[in-house]
N, C-alpha and C positions, 0 to 999 in steps of 0.2 A: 810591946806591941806585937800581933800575929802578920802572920803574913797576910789576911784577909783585909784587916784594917789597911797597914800598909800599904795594896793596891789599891783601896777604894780611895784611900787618902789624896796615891797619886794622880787617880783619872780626875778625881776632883781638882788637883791643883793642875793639870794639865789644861782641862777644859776651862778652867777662871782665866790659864793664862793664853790658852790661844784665842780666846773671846776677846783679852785686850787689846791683843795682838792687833787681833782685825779690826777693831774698834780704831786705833793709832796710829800704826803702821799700814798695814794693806790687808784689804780684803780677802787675799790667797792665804791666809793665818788660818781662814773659818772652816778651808779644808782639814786642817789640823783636828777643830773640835770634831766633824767628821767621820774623820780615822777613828777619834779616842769614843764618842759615842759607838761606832759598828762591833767594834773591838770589844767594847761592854755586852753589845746583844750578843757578841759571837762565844763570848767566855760564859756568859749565862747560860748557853745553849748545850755547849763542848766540857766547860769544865778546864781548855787551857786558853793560860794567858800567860804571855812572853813577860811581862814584867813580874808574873808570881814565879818564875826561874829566877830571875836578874835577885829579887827581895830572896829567894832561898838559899841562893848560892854565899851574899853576904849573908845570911846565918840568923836570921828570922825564923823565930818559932813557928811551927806549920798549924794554921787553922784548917776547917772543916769544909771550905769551900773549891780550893785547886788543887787536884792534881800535881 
């Protein structure tokens, strides 16, 4: 898996689960999807993203999209 995949994997599994979140537990979860949506338009824009460090440092092959 690259590390491209790998982030996209996790905002995806991110946003499934703060969606639940707010759906079962409390409404202040939907801040969560939020953050992890802005964080998308901000990586798109910039090229960095905090979780393509965290995936690089454990030792993920580097794909063609982060910094």
């Amino acid at each position: 898996m690259t590390l491209d995949r790998a982030v996209l994997m996790f905002a995806g599994f991110m946003v499934l689960f703060s969606l639940s979140l707010g759906l079962y537990v409390s409404s202040y979860w939907f801040l969560l999807t939020g953050f992890v949506g802005l964080n998308l338009i901000q990586a798109s824009m910039t090229g960095f993203c905090p979780a393509a460090i965290v995936f690089r440092k454990l030792g993920l092959a580097p794909g063609g999209a982060f910094r």
